[in-house]
N, C-alpha and C positions, 0 to 999 in steps of 0.2 A: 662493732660491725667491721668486717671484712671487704675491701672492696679493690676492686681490679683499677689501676691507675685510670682505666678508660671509662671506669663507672662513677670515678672519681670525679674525674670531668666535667663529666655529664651532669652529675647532682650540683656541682659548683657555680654549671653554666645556668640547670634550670633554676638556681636560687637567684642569682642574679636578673636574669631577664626576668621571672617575677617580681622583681624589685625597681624597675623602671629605669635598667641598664642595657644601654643597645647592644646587639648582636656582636660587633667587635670592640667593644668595650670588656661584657661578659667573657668573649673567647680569650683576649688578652689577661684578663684579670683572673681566669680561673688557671690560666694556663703557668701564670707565676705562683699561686695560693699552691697547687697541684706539685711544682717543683722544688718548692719547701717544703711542703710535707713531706715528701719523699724521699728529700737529702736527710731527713730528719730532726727539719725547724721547724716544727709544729707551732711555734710562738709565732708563724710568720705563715701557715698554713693556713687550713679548713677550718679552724677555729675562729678565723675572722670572718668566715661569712655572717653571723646571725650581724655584726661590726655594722661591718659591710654592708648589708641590705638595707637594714634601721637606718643607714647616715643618704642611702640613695632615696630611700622612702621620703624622706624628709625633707630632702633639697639641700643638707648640707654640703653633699657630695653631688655634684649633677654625671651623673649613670650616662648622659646622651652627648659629654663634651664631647668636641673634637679638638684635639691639639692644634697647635699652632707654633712653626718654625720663621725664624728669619736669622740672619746673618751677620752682624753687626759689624764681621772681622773676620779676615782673610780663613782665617781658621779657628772662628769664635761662632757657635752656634745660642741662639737666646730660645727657647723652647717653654711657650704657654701653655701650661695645664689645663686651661681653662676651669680650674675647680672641678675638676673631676680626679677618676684616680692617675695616680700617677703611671700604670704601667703603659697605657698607650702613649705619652710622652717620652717614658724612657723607652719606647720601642721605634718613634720616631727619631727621635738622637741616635739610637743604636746604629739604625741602619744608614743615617747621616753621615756620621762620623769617622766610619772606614775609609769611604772616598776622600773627603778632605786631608786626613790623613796621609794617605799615601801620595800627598802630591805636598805636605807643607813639613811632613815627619812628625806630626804633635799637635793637638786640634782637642777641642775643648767644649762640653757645652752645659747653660747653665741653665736651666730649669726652675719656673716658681707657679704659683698658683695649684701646690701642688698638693697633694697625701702621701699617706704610709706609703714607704719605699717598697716595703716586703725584705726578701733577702737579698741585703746587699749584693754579698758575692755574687749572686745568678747574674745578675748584670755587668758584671765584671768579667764573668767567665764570658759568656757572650763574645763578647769582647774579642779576649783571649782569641777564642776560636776561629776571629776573622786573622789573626795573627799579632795583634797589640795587647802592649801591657797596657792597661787601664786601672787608672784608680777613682774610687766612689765615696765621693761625701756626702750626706746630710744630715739634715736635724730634724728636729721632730718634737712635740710638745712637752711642755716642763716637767721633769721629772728628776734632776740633779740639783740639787743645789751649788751657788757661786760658793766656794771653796773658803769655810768661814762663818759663812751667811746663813739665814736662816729660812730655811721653806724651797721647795723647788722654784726651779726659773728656768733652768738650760734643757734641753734632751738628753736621751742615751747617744743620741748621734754616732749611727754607725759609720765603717770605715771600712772598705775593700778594693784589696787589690789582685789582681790577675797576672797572670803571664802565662804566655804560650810555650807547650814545649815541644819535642820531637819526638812522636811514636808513642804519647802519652798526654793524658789528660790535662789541661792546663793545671795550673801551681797558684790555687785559691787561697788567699788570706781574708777573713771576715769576722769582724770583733762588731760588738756597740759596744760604747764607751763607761758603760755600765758596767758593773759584775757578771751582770749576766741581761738578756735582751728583756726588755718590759712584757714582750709578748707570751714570754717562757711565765710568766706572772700568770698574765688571764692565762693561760693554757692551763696551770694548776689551779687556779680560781674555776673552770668551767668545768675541769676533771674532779673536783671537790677535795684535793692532794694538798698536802701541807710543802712549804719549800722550808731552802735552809733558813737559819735567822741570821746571817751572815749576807743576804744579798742585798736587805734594803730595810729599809725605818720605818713607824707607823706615824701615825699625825702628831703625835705627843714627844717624834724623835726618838723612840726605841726601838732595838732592834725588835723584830717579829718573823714567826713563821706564819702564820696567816695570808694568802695570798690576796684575799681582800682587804686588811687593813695595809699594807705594802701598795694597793691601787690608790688607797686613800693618803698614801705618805711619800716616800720619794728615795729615789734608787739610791745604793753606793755607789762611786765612779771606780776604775781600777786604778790601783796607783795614788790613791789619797791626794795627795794635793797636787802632783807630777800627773795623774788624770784629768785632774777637776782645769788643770789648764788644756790638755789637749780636747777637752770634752768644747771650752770656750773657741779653741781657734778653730775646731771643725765647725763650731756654731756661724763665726766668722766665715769660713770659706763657701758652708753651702747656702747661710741665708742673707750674708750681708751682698756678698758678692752675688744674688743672683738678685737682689733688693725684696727679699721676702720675709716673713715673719719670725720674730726670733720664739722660742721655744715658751717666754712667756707672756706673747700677744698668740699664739697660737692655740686652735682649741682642741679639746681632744678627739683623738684617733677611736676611742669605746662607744664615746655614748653619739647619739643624734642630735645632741642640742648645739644651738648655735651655729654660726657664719661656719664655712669652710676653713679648714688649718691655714691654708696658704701657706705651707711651706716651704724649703729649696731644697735640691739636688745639685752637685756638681759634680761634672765626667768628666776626665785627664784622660788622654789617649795618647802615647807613644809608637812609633816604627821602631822596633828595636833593631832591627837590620840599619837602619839611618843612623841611629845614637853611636851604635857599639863597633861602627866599620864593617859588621857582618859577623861579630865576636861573640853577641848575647846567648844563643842559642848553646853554644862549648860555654860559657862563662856560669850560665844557669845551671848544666846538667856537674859541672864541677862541683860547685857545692852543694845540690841535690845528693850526689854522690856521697860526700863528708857526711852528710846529715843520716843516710841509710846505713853509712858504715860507723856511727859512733854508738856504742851502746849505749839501750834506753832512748836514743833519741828518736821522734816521728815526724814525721812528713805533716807537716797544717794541712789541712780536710781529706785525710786518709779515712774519718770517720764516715763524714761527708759521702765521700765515694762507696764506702761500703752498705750503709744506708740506700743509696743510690741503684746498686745492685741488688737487694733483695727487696726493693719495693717493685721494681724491673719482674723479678720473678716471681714471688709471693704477695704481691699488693701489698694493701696498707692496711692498719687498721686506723678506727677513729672511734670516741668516745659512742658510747651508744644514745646518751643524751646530746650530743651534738648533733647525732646524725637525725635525731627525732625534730629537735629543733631545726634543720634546714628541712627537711619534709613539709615542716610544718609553714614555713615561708614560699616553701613551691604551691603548699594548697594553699595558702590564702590570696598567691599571685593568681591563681585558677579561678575562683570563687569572686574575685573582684575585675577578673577579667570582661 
């Protein structure tokens, strides 16, 4: 199915408010789900609505939180999820964090009680576009194993960071600590696609292309054992530091069973005019520079942006069985109405 980013919306919003997610909950959450797809993270898009709905239906997720801020420190934001999703938490921090900012140069805030991030970088960029570099950590339920060890314990626990530039789109970097995002998994699991056998194990610890046995087994990390540590200390950063759940008391982000994830987020914000004496802005485009003029080399989310650009102009498309399945969550919010 074909659909105009604004149609997009619209279907993303009506599945939600069928699903017993308040009006700026829904607008918030469709509106991040909407902006991955379009960047061309479908792992982190439309495909999480059927997710989505089942975890609101159920009260795993409560669809009605309302966030909750306080202050603990000069330039230390603590920001309650309340067990709901997390983009109205991150939309509260976001627009927190620029103020304090520009009066402390570097301001931080830690997030728990929380769910699926979506895509990192969008919040990062964000960021960016008030004028700071920001960087984004969290974790997310088991899916890595301890380096060694046997069976998942840790997340994919993504990583982004931003920076703003001049006369140009911010300068987005966004990995999960995985091979590749779990979500890029169910996206080929829901598309009925085989992935490579290179991304991830099945329960018996083989590799597999099957994107359902890889749901049942547990990711590779990047970097072999030099990952499976950075995968640990983002675990540390975003769930010890915000005192939240580590990836395996956490439950899963698929199905509806069970307590809420409770997981963390953590956001680093810098004034780069404050750090760099007024330098960063010539210091960035220098080796932006280097990087355009070396052959073969590209620019990290050049893909990103062009994605970005012809969903802008030719929409999107999305699985025709997805799209039947979120229909089918708007008629039964109708029918039970």
């Amino acid at each position: 199915m074909r659909l105009t980013l604004a149609e997009a919306e619209d279907l993303c919003v009506r599945a939600l408010l069928a699903s017993n997610v308040s009006e700026a909950n829904a607008r918030s959450t469709a509106k991040a789900l909407l902006r991955a797809e379009a960047d061309g993270q479908k792992g982190h898009g439309l495909s999480r609505i059927p997710s989505y709905s089942g975890q609101a239906l159920s009260g795993k997720v409560d669809g009605l939180a309302v966030p909750s801020l306080s202050r603990p420190g000069t330039a230390l934001l603590r920001v309650n999820a309340k067990s709901g999703f997390a983009y109205p938490a991150m939309d509260l921090a976001a627009e927190t964090l620029p103020g304090i900012a520009s009066v402390t140069g570097v301001a931080s805030a830690c997030i728990y009680n929380s769910h699926h991030l979506g895509q990192a970088g969008a919040h990062a960029e964000r960021l960016a576009n008030e004028g700071l570099v920001a960087l984004v950590f969290s974790n997310s339920p088991k899916a890595i194993n301890f380096w060694g060890g046997r069976g998942p314990m840790m997340g994919t626990n993504p990583i982004a960071f931003a920076a703003p530039r001049v006369d140009a789109e911010p300068l987005v970097i966004d990995l999960a600590l995985s091979k590749v995002a779990r979500g890029k998994i169910l996206a080929a699991k829901n598309a009925g696609e085989k992935i490579p056998d290179s991304w991830a194990l099945n329960a018996d610890g083989n590799p597999t292309d099957d994107p359902a046995e890889a749901m049942q087994g547990s990711m590779l990390p990047i970097g072999d054992a030099k990952g499976a540590a950075l995968v640990l200390m983002v675990e540390l950063l975003a769930a010890a530091l915000t005192g939240s759940n580590f990836g395996y008391e956490a439950s899963s982000f698929f199905d509806a069973e069970g307590n809420s994830p409770g997981i963390g987020h953590t956001v680093v914000v810098f004034v780069p005019d404050m750090t760099s004496g007024g330098r960063f802005a010539e210091r960035l485009e220098n080796v932006i520079t280097a990087i355009e003029h070396t052959d073969g080399a590209r620019l990290p989310g050049t893909t990103r942006l062009e994605h970005r650009l012809r969903s802008a102009k030719n929409g999107m498309e999305i699985p025709s069985a997805l799209y039947k399945d979120i229909e089918a969550i708007i008629e039964s919010g109708r029918r039970n109405a």
